[in-house]
C-alpha positions, 0 to 999 in steps of 0.5 A: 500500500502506498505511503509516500507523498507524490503529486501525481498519482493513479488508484486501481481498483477492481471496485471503485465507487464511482459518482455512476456507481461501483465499476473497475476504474483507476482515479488520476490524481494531482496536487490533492484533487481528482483529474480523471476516473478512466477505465481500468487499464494496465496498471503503470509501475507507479500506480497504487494497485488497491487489494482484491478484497478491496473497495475504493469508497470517497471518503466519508463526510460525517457532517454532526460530529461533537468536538467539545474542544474548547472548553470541554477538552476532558470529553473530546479534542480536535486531535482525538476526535479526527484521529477517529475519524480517519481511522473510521474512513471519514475524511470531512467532518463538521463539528457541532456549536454546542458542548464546547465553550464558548458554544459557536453563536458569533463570530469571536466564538469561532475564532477561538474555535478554529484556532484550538483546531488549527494544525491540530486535525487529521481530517478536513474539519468544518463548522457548524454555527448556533441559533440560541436566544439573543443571537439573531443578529449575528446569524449573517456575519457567522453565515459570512464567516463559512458556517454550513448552517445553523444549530438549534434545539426546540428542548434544553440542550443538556448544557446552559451556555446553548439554551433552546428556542422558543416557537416565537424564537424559531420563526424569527430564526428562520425568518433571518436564516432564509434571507441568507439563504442559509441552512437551519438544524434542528434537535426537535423534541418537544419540552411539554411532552417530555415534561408529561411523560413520567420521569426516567426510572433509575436503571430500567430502560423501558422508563428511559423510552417512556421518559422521551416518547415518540409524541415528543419528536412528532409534535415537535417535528410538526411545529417545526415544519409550520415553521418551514412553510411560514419561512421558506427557510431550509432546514435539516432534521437531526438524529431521526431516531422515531419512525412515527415521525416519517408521515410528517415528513413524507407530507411536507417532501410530497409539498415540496418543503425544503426539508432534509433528514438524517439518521445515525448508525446506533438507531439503525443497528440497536434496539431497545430490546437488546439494552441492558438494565443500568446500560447507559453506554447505550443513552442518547437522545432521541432514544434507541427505539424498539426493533420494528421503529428500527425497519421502518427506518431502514425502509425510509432510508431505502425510499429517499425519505432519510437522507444520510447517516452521521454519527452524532458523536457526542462523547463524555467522560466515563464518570458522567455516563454513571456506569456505576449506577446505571441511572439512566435519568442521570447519566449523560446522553450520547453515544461516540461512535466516530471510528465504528460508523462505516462498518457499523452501518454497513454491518446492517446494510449489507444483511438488507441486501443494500450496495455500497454505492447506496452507503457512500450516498448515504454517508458522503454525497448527501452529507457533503451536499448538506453541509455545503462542501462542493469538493466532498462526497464523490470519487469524481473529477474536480473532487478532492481526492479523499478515499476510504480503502474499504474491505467490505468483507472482512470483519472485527469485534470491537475491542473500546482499547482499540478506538482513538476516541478520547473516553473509549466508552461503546455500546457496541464493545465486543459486537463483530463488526462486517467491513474493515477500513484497510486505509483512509487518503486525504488530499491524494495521501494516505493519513498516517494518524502522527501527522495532522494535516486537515484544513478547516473548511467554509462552507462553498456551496453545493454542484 
């Protein structure tokens, strides 16, 4: 495998993921960016020749990734969590406003973020901005600045420095947004549904889905999309873990809103079935759902409806997971799954009879798209030249001493796994996970 830097270079592959699908090809590169995908051909003495059992997959884009660096650097850093990805094949990710401090709600705060990333990251790293109380005007100026959009959540956020909106806050959030022609997402769970239902139960569970029900996520979802049709505003659902939700959604595509949706991994892989009593590696919010919310995902996203899955990696420290207890109303709400989201997904997409040409679109193409970076997403002239090498056949079990994630905490702990990452290229070079050399991107517009 090749593991020097060269400015042109040609990739063989058998099997190649290309923007037309998967076919023998070989993808000519110079100065970081693809300049042909040509037929196979007889291979030169020079070319990087991929292995039998291998796949060439554009590098993943992992556009809702939690970083928390400044501020919360015990949880995750800018160095931890891209060394992660990389070794995950994601080659892009887009960090999150929220859980670092300061939140990314102006343009001082991501200064300061960009510089606590700066030469510190082993994949290309975008921003994403906040829409929080009191910031409507600063919304163009973070727009202005390369933001690919703008977070809120219509619930507490789970950190006081990233307060939610209100409905009267949303629609003037949204008003802004649309001037701009800017992006909104959004955690939609709604605050008087929860605050309704019965309250977590200690270790159990099923009092943890009763806590967080499927009506919090409709209804909110519901106001969510009164609020597109009012604004025009485009906007983009996150974490999609409620199949009740999907009519909703299927209205509004058929009337044409501009709504988009993702999914995560964990909701297309675990059930709540599975969970432990006192599991709290398995908490996040929305929940994991039972398994047949589980299939009615899966279909969604083999429909178009569900438009990609992202980790939503949102880590914490082992002590805040109250693994010790097991209390599930206490512990923290996320799962780190940056390094595991390729073959975890796969691992279930490949049982469905899925292709690995629908899993780049759903983890490459349509997150790069969302999040506005023209250069991502496919193997493609005039595209950067970032690569998973993929064996899709092989398999692992994940051993949490193995994952580069800073707090190794994992619900998928011992699972095996479908679909090895052999090796993962960034700008026509294999990262080498000692050397950081991502770029911290803009936003610059879709093709």
């Amino acid at each position: 495998m090749f593991d020097g830097a060269m400015n042109d270079l040609v990739l063989r592959a058998r099997r190649i993921v290309t923007a037309e699908g998967e076919r023998p090809a070989a993808v000519r590169v110079r100065d970081g960016r693809i300049v042909a995908v040509d037929d196979f051909g007889t291979a030169g003495p020079d070319d990087v020749l991929l292995d039998e059992d291998c796949v060439l997959l554009p590098g993943l884009v992992d556009s809702h990734v939690h970083v928390n660096e400044p501020g919360r650097t015990e949880w995750e850093g800018f160095a931890s969590a891209t060394a992660a990805a990389a070794a995950g094949g994601i080659t892009t990710v887009v960090d999150m406003p929220l859980n670092s401090i300061p939140p990314t709600v102006d343009p001082a705060a991501l200064r300061v973020k960009q510089r606590a990333a700066e030469g510190r990251v082993h994949v290309d790293v975008a921003f994403w901005g906040g829409a929080v109380p009191g910031n409507l005007n600063q919304l163009r100026e973070l727009h202005d600045a390369g933001v690919a959009g703008f977070k809120c959540f219509l619930l507490d956020s789970g950190v006081p420095e990233f307060p939610p909106l209100d409905r009267a806050g949303l629609h003037a959030a949204m008003t802004a947004i649309a001037v701009i022609d800017g992006l909104l997402i959004a955690h939609a769970e709604d605050p008087a549904v929860i605050a309704a239902s019965p309250r977590p139960a200690g270790r159990s569970y099923p009092a943890f889905v009763a806590s967080r029900p499927d009506g919090a996520e409709t209804r909110a979802i519901g106001w969510l999309l009164d609020a597109v049709r009012a604004t025009g505003c485009r906007t983009h659902l996150v974490h999609l873990s409620s199949a009740a939700a999907l009519p909703l959604l299927a209205a509004a595509r058929r009337d044409g809103l501009p709504i988009t949706v993702e999914t995560c991994p964990h909701y297309l892989s675990l059930t709540a079935e599975q969970v432990p009593e006192g599991a709290t590696q398995f908490k996040c919010c929305p929940p994991i759902r039972d398994r047949a919310n589980q299939e009615r995902l899966w279909q969604a996203l083999a429909d178009g409806l569900i438009d990609c899955v992202v980790s939503d990696h949102s880590p914490c420290t082992a002590e805040l997971k109250r693994l010790d207890t097991g209390d599930f109303d206490a512990a923290w709400g996320g799962i780190a799954s940056v390094q595991l989201s390729l073959p975890v997904t796969w691992t279930q997409a490949c049982r469905r009879g899925h292709s690995l040409a629908e899993l780049a679109g759903w983890m490459s193409t349509a997150p790069a798209r969302l999040a506005g970076l023209a250069g991502k997403g496919l193997i493609a002239p005039g595209y950067d030249a970032d690569f998973a090498v993929f064996a899709p056949d092989d398999s692992f079990v994940v051993d949490p001493a193995r994952l580069l994630h800073r707090n190794r905490l994992t619900p998928y702990a011992g699972a095996r796994l479908r679909g090895v990452v052999r090796q993962t290229w960034l700008a026509g070079r294999p990262i080498d996970g000692h050397t950081p050399r991502g770029r911290l991107l803009r936003r610059t517009g879709t093709r």
